[in-house]
N, C-alpha and C positions, 0 to 999 in steps of 0.2 A: 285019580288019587286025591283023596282029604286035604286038605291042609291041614297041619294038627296046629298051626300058630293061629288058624281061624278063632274068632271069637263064637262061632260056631260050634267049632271041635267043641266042646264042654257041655253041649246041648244033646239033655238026655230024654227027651220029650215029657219033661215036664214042665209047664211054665205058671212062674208065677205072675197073677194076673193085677192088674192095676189099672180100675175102671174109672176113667177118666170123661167128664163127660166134656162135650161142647169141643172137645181136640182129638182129631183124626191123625193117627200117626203112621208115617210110612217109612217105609225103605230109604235108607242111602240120606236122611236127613238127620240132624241137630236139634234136640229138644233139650233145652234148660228145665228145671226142675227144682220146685222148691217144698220141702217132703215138710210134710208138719202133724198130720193125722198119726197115733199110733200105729195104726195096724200098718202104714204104709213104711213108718219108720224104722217099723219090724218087718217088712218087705225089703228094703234098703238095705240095714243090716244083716240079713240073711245072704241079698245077692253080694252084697260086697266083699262077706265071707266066703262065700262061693263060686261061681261061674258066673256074678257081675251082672245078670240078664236080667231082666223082666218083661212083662209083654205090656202095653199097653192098649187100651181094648175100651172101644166106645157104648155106654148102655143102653139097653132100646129106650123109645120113649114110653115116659112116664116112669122114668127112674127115680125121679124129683118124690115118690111114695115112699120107697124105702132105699132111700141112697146109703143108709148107716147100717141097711143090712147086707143084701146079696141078691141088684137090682138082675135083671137078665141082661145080657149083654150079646152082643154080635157076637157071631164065631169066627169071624174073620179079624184077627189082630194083625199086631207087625211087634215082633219080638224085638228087642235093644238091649243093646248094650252098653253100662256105664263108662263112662271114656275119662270121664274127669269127676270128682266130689271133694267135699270139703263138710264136714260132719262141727256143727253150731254148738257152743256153749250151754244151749237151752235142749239140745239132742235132739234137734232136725237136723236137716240134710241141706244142701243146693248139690247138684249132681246134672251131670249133662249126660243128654242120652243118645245113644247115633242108630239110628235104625239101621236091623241087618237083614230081618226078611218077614215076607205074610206068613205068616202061621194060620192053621186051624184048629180051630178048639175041638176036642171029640167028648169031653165031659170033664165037669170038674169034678175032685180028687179031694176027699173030706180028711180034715188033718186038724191037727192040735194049735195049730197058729192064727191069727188075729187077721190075716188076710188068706184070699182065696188062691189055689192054686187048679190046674187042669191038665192033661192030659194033650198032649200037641201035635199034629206033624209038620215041616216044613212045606212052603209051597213054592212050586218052578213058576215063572214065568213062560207063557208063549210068547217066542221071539217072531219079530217079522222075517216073514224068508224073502220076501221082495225086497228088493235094495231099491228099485225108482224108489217104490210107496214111501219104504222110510224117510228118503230124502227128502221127498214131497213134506211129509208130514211132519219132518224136523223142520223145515222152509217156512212151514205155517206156524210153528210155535214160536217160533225165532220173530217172524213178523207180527204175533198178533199180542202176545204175553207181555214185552216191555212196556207198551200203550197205558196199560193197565196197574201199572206200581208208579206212584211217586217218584221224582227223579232225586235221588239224593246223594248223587258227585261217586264218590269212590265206589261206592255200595252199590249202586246201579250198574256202577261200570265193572262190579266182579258179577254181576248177576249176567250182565250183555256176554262175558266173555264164558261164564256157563253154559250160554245158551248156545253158544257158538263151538263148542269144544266137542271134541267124540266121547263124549259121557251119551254110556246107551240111551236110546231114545224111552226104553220103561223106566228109569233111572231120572231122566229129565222130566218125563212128565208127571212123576212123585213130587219132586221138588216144585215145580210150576202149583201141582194141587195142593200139596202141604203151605206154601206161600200166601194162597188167596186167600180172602176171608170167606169162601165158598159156604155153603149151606152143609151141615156136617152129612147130612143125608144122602148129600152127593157124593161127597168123600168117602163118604163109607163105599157108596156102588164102584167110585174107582180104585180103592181100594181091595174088595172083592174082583175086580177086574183081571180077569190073568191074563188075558190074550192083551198085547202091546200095542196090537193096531185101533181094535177098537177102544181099547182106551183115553189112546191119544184121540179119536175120532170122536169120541162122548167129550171129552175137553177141550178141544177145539170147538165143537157145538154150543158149550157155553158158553165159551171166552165169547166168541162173535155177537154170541146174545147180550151179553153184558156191556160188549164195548157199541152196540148200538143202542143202547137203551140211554131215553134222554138221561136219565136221572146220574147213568152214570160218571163215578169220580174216580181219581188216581189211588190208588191204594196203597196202604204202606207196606215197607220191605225193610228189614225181615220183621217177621211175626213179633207177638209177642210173649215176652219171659210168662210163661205158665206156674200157677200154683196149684197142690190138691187143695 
């Protein structure tokens, strides 16, 4: 059965899109948001009047040509929903966004408005059915992920107790990806990623690469506040 209190339930496979380059968004994380371009502020005001959602969606490359048009974009997004906003004297936005799930793009949807919208379905996750493996491969994230952020007292220490908590294993390793300052290119593929094992098995393959490379340095946590 639905939930109908989901921020979901309201999701009528349409999503409005907001191409964001250079930030890869996923599932089950926190995006601050600070809205300033028209067309997005009338993306904003739309979903705020509405079902609250939008999708956020990274553009191929060589979008940097016509960013102020209708660059191509992945078709693999992660739809969000507004959780907190606060609407500016000047008619921007700041708006915090919580991711809720991958979507697929199947086309976009030509309309009278300033930003673009498309045509969507939800996407499931493949869960692991192995219990070692997952164990295993929570064991490895847990050991290898803290190495790799800045230690910074409290923050660290809610981040340690994430890692250690029964927050699903595809769940943990969105936030582990969404965290890094990863190459967005990769985030896009783990995000594309549906299957849970391999996923964490592609991220686990970086991290180690990352933490043996001389050059490597502590990284900061949490990200940083985004603007369009």
């Amino acid at each position: 059965m639905s939930d109908v209190f989901s921020p979901l339930a309201g999701f009528t496979g349409t999503a409005r899109l907001f191409p964001l380059p250079n930030l890869v968004f996923f599932p089950h994380v926190l995006q601050p948001l600070h809205i300033f371009e028209p067309r997005y502020r009338q993306l904003t005001a739309d979903a705020l009047d509405g079902d609250r959602l939008m999708a956020l969606v990274l553009p191929r490359p060589g979008w940097e040509k016509d960013y102020t048009g209708a660059p191509p974009v992945y078709s693999v997004a992660t739809l969000g929903a507004i959780v907190a906003d606060q609407k500016l004297d000047n008619g921007r936005y700041n708006i915090l966004l919580r991711g809720l799930s991958r979507i697929h793009l199947l086309g976009e949807i030509p309309h009278s408005k300033l930003y673009r919208k498309a045509k969507a379905e939800l996407l499931v996750e493949d869960p692991i059915t192995s219990t070692t493996r997952e164990r295993r491969l929570r064991k490895q994230l847990v050991s290898v992920a803290p190495a790799l952020f800045s230690n910074k007292g409290a923050v660290m220490e809610q981040f340690r107790k994430l890692l250690e908590s029964e927050l699903p294993l595809g769940a943990l390793c969105d936030l582990i990806a969404f965290a890094l300052p990863l190459d967005v290119e990769f985030k896009q593929r783990l995000l594309e990623e549906l299957d849970v094992a391999t996923r964490t098995a592609a991220l686990l393959d970086h991290l180690a690469g990352m933490a043996k490379a001389p050059e490597a340095a502590e990284l900061p946590f949490p990200p940083e506040f985004s603007v369009n």
